[in-house]
C-alpha positions as a printed Julia matrix, in Angstrom:
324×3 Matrix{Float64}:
  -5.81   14.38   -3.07
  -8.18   17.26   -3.69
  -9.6    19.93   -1.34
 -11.59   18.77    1.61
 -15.59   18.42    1.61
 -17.3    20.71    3.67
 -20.72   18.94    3.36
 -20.6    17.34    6.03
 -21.74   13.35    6.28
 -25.67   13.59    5.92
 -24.44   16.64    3.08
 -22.45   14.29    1.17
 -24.9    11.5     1.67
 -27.46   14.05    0.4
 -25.48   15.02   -3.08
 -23.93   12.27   -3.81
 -25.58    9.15   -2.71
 -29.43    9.92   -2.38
 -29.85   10.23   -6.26
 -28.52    6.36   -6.08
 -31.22    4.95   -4.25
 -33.69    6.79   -6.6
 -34.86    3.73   -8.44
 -34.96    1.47   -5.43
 -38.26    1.79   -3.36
 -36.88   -0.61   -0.51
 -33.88    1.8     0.11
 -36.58    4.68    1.33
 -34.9     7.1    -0.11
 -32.19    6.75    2.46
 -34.18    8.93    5.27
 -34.31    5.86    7.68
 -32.14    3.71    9.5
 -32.23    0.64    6.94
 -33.59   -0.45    4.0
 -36.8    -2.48    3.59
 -37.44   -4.91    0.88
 -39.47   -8.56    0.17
 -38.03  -10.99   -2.12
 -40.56  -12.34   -4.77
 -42.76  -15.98   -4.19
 -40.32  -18.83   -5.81
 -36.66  -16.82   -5.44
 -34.18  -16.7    -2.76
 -32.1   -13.81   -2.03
 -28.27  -14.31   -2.88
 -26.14  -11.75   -0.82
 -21.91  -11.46   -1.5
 -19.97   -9.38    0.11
 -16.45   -7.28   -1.31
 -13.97   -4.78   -0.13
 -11.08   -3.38   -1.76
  -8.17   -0.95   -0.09
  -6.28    1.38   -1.45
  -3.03   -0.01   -2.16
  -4.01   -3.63   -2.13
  -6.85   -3.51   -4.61
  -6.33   -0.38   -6.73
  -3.87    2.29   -6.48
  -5.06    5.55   -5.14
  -3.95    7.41   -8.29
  -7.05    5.26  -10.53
  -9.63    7.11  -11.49
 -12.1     7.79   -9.26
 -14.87    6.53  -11.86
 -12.81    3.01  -12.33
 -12.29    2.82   -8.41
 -16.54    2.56   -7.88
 -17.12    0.2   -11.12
 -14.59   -2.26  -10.11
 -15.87   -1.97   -6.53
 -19.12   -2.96   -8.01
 -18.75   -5.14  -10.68
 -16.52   -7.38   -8.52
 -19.51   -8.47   -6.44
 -21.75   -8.29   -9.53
 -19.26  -11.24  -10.41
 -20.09  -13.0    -7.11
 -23.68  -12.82   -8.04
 -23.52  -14.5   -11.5
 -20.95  -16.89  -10.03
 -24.35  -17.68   -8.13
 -26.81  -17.44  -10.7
 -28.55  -14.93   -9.7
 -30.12  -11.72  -10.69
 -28.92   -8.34   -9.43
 -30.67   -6.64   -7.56
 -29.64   -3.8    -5.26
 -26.53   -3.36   -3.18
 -25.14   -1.18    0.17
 -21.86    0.84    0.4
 -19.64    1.84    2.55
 -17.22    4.33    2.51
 -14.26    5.11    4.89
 -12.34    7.78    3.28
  -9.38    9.71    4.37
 -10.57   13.76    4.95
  -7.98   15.05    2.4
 -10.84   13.02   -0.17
 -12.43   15.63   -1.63
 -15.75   16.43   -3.69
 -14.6    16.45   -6.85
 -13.03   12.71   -6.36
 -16.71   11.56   -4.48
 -18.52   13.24   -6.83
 -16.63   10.79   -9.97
 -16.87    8.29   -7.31
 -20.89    8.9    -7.45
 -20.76    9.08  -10.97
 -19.02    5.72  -11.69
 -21.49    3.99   -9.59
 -24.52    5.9   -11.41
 -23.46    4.4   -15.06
 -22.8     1.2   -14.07
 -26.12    0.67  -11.88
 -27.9     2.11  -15.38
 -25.67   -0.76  -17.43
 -26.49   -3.72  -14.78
 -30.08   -2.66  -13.48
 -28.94   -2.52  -10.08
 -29.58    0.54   -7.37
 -28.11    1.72   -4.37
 -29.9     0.4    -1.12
 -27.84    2.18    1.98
 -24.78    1.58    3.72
 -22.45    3.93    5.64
 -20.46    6.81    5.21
 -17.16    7.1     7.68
 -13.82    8.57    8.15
 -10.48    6.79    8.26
  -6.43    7.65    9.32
  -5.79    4.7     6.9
  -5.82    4.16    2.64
  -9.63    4.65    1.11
 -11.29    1.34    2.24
 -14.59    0.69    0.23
 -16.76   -1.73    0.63
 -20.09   -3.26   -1.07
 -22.89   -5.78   -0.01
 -24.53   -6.91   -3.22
 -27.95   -8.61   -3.27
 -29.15  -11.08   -5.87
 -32.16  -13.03   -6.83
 -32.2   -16.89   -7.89
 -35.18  -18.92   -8.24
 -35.61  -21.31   -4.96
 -33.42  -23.9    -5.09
 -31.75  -23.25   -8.57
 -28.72  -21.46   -7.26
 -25.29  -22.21   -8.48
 -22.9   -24.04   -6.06
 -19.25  -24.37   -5.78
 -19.08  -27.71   -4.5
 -19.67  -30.69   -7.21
 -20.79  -34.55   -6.05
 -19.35  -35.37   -9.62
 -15.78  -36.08  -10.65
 -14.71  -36.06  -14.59
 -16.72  -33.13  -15.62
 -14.9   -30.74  -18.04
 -13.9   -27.73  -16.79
 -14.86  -24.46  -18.53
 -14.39  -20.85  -18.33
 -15.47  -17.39  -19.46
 -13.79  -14.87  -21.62
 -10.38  -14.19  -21.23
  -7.92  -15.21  -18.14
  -5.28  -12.9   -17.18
  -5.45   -9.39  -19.11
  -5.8    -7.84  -15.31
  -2.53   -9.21  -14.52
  -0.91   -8.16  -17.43
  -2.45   -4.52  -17.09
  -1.42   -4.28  -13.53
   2.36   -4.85  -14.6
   1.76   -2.27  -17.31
   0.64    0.53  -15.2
   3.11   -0.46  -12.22
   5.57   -0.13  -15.15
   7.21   -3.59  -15.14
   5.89   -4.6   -18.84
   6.32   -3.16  -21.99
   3.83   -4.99  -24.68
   2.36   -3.22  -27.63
  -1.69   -2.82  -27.15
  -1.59   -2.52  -23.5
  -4.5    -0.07  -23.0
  -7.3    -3.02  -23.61
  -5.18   -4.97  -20.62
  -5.67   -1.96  -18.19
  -9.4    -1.12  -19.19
  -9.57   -5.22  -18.15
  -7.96   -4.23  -14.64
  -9.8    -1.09  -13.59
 -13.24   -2.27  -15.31
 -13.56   -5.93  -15.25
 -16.95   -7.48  -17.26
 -18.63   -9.03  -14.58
 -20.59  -12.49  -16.82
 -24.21  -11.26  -15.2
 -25.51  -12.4   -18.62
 -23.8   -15.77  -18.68
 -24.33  -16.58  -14.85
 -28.2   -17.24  -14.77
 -28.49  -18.67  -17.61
 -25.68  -21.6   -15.91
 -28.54  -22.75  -13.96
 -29.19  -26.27  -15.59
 -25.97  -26.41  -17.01
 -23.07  -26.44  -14.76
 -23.18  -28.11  -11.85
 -20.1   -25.9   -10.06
 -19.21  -22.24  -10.82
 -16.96  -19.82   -9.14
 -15.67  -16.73  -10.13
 -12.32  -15.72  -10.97
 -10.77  -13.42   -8.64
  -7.43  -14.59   -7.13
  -6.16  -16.12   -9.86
  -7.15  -19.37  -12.23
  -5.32  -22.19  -10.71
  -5.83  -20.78   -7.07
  -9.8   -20.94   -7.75
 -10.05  -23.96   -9.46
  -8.44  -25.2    -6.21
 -11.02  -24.27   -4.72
 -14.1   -25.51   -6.81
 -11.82  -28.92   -6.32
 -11.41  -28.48   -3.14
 -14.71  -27.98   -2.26
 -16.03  -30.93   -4.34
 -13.18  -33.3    -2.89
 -11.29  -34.08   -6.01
  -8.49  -32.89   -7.75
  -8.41  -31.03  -11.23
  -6.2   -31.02  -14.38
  -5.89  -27.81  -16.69
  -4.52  -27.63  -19.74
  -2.64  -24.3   -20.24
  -2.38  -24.38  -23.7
  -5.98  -24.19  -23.85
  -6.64  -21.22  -21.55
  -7.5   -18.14  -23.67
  -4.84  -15.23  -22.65
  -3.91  -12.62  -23.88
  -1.32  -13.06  -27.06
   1.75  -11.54  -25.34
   1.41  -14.55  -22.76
   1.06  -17.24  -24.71
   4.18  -17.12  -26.37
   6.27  -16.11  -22.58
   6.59  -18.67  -20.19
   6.38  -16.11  -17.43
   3.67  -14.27  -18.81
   1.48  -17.17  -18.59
   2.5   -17.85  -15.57
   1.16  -14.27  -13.93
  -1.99  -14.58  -16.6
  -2.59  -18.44  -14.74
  -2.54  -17.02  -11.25
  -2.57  -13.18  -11.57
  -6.48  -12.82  -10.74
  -8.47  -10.01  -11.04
 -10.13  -11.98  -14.1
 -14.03  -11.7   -12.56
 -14.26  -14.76  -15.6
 -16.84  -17.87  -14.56
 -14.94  -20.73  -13.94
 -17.09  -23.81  -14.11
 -17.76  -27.78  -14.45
 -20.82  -28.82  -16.75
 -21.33  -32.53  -17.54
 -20.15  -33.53  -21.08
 -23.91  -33.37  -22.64
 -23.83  -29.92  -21.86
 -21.21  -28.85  -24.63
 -23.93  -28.08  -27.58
 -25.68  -26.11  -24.82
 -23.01  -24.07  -23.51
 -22.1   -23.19  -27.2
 -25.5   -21.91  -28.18
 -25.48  -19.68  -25.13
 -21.73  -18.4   -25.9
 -23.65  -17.62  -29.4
 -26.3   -15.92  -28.03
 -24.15  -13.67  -25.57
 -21.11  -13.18  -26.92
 -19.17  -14.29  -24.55
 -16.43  -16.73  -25.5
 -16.96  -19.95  -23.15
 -13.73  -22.49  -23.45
 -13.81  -26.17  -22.11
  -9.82  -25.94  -20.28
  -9.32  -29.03  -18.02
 -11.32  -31.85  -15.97
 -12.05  -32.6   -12.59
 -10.26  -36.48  -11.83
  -9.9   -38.44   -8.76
  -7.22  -37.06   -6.14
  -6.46  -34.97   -3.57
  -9.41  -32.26   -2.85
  -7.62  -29.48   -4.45
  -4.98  -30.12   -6.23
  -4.52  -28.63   -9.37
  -2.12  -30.3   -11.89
  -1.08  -27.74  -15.16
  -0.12  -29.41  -18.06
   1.83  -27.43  -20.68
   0.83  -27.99  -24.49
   3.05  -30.89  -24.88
   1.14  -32.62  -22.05
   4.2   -32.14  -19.29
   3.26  -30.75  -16.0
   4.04  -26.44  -15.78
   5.82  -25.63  -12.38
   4.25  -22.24  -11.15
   5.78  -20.41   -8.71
   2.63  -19.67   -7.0
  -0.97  -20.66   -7.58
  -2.58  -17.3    -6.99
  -3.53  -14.31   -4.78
  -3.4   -14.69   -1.29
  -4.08  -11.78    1.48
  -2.47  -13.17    4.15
């Protein structure tokens, strides 16, 4: 760690986090006890809620910078797995007192570009002290036109199943940097862990389209078990079809980790059939690569059956991230 702050909690509060809530009228430029804001005639406010631990989440040796935009992109992701806008956000902080300024102040920093990139702002939150790891946590808030927003649970069974970008380039980075993989091009796999691309300009523009969405956090297979489960069916998904990164797809245990590894912050989504012309125009427009990867069937609510790319089913030793 670095040398100790002497600022004090309304000093730090003053350097660091004040300039944050510049562009935010509702946050009151942090003088009072909470902020103050109206939501729009015709939207609804969308509010997700992340935390992430030292140790568990990132390891305390990342870069402070990384630390605050996967903090914040990760409920960015909740958002657009919502369809909704962003549109401000409160943090807190419990940091151990060996945390010094020069790791808050790249802490500050990380949050500053990435509210510039995703037009969000800081609203408030809470700055505290802690025996433990560096526990951070964010409250995002969104905005969805009434009634439009995007929900996990489907009344429809035989929808394809979609999904954004690429799955498992976290996982693969993780092993990197822990050291237990060696793969040429690694660095793009690590930038994936510590900076996910949360789909904010996918997400809203799902509204009419897919009628479930989720995002991809604990792993592929472990949240399309819960979209399933949710919508009381089961789920098939093609493995073969998943795009991963090219050092998986040709190791069976590779794709295995990429499959339920997490950390992804992909959409993962069902759409009916007619929407396939749709959902390519708008992976045109964006960028963003959107691949149809399985189908929701009649079963058990949740089950998720992986079929390898000869068709036979692909035993995984797990299905994805659990915390407890």
């Amino acid at each position: 760690m670095t040398t100790p702050s002497h600022l004090g909690e309304f000093g730090r509060i003053n350097r660091y986090f004040k300039p944050l809530a510049a562009g935010f009228a509702g946050a009151r430029g942090l003088t009072d006890d909470a902020a103050v804001f109206g939501v729009p005639e015709g939207q609804e406010l969308v509010v997700t809620t992340d935390a992430m631990v030292a140790g568990v989440h990132f390891l305390a040796s990342d870069p402070p910078g990384d630390v605050a935009a996967k903090l914040l992109r990760a409920n960015l992701s909740d958002l657009a797995a919502m369809g909704a806008e962003p549109l401000a956000y409160t943090l807190i902080t419990a940091l151990p007192k060996d945390v010094g300024e020069d790791w808050l102040a790249a802490f500050a920093a990380g949050l500053a570009e990435d509210q510039a990139r995703f037009g969000i702002h800081l609203a408030g939150g809470d700055s505290v002290s802690t025996l433990g790891p560096i526990l951070l946590s964010v409250t995002a808030f969104g905005l969805v036109p009434r009634g439009q927003a995007l929900p996990r649970r489907s009344e429809r069974v035989g929808d394809p199943v979609f999904v954004t970008g690429t799955i498992g380039d976290a996982a693969l980075g993780l092993q990197a940097v822990l050291g237990t993989l060696a793969i040429p091009a690694v660095e793009p796999l690590v930038t994936r862990l510590r900076r996910p691309d949360p789909r904010v300009n996918v997400g809203p523009r799902l509204r009419g389209l897919a009628v479930s969405c989720i995002d991809v956090s604990d792993g592929l297979v472990a949240d399309l078990g819960h979209l399933a489960e949710e919508s009381g069916c089961a789920a098939v998904l093609h493995a073969g079809r998943v795009p991963v990164p090219a050092a998986a797809a040709g190791d069976p245990a590779l794709l295995a980790c990429a499959l339920t590894g997490g950390d992804d912050y992909e959409l993962l989504f069902t759409a009916p059939e007619a929407a396939r012309g749709a959902l390519a125009d708008l992976s045109r427009d964006t960028g963003v690569p959107i691949t149809e990867i399985g189908r929701t069937v009649e079963g058990p609510a949740g089950r998720v059956e992986v079929l390898d790319a000869a068709g036979a089913p692909l035993d995984l030793p797990r299905r994805g991230w659990d915390h407890f």
